[in-house]
Backbone as numpy.savetxt, mean C-alpha at the origin, in Angstrom:
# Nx Ny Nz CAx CAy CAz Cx Cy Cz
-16.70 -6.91 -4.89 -15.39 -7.39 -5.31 -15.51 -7.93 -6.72
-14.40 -7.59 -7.49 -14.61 -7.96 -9.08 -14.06 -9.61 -9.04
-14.78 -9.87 -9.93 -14.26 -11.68 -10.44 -12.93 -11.68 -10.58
-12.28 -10.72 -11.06 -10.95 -10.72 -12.26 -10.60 -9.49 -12.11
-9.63 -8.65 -11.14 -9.08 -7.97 -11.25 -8.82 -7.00 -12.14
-8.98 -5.89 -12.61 -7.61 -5.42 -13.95 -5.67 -5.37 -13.27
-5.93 -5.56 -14.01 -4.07 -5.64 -14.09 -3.56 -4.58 -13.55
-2.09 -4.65 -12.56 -1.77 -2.90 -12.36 -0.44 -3.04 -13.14
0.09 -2.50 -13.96 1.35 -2.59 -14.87 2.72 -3.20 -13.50
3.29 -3.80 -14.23 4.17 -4.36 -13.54 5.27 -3.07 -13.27
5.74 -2.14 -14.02 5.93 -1.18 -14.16 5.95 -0.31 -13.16
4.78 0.09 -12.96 3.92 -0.06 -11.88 4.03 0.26 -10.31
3.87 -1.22 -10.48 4.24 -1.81 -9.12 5.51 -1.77 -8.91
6.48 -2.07 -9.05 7.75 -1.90 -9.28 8.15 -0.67 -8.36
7.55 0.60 -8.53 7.91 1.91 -7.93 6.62 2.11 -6.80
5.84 1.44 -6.92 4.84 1.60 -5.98 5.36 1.41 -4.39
4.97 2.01 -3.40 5.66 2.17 -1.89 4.38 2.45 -1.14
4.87 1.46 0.08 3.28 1.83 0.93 3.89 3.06 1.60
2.69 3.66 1.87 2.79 5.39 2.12 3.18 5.43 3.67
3.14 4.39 4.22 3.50 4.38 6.06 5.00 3.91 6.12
4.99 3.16 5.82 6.54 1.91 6.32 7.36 2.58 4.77
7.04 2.87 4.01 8.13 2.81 2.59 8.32 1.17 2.13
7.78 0.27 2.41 8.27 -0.80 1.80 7.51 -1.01 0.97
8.08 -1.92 -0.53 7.51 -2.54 -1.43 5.99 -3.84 -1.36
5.04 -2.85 -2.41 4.01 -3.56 -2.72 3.62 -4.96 -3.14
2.89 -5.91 -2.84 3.05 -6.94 -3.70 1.57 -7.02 -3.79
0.89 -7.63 -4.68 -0.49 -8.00 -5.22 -1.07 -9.24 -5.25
-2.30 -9.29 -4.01 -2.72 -10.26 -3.74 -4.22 -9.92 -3.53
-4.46 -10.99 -4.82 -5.92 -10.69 -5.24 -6.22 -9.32 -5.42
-7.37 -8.64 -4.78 -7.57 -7.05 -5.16 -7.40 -6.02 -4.25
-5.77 -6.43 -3.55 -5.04 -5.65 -2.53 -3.51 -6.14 -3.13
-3.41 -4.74 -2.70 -1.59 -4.67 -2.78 -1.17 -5.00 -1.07
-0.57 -5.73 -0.59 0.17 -6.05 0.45 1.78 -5.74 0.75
2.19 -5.17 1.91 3.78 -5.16 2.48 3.86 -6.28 2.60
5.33 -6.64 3.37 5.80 -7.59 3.50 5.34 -7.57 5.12
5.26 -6.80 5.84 4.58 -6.73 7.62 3.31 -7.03 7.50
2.52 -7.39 6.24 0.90 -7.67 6.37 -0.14 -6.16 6.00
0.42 -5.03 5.92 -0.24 -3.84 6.06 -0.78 -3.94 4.47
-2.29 -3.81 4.62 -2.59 -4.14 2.93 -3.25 -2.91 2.54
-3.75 -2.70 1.40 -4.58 -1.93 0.57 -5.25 -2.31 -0.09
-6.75 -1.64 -0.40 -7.64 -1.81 -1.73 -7.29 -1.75 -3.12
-7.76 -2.44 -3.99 -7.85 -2.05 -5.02 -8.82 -1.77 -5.61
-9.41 -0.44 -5.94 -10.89 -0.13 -5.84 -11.36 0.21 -7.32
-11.60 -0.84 -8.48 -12.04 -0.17 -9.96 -10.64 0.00 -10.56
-9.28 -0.83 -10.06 -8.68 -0.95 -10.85 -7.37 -0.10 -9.81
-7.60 0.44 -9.16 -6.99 1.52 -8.62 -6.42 1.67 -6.93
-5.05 1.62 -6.98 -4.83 0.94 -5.55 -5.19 2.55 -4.63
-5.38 1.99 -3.23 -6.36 3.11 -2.53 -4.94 3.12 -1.38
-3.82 3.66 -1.74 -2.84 4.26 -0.50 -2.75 4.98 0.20
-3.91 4.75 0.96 -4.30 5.93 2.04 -4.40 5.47 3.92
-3.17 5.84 3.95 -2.65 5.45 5.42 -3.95 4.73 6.43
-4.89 5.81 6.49 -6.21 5.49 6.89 -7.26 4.44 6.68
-7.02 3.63 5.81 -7.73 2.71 4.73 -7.02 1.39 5.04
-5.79 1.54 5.13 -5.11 0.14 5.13 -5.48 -0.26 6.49
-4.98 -2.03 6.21 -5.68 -2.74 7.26 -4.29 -3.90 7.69
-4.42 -4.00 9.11 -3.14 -4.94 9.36 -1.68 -3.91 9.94
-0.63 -4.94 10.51 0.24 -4.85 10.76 0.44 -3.12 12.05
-0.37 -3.12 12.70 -0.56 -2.31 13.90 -0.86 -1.07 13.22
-1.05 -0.61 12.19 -1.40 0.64 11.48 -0.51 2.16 12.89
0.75 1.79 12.27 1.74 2.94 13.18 2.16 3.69 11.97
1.86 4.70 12.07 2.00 6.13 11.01 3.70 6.06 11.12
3.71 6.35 9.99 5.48 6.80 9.95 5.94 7.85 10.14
7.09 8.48 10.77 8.07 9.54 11.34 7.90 10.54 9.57
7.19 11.73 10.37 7.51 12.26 9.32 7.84 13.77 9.71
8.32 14.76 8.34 8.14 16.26 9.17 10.19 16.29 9.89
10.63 17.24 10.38 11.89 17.48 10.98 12.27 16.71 12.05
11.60 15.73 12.49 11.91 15.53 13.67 13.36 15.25 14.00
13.79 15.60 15.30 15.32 15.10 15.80 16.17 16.85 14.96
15.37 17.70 14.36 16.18 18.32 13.46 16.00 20.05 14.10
17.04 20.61 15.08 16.84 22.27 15.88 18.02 22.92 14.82
């Protein structure tokens, strides 16, 4: 774990979306966090949004693909 983070542009974050739920990122320490607890790495600067990786909040994959749709 780094002492000091690098920065992720506010910019950024701003459009950043966790890849399960769709909800907005927030940055705590060297994880981006939802608002349900579901977090991510930040690995060398670089957030790691990979459904598989995150940790917290029951890790339930999101509806994806046609469903409900004949």
């Amino acid at each position: 774990m780094e002492p000091n983070p690098p920065p992720i542009d506010d910019a950024l974050l701003a459009v950043l979306r966790c890849p399960v739920s769709g909800e907005p990122l927030r940055r705590e320490d060297d994880r981006l966090v939802t608002g349900s607890g579901r977090a991510y790495d930040i690995v060398d600067g670089l957030p790691v949004l990979i459904p598989q990786a995150a940790t917290g909040a029951g890790d339930q994959p999101a509806a994806t693909g046609s469903a409900g749709m004949s």
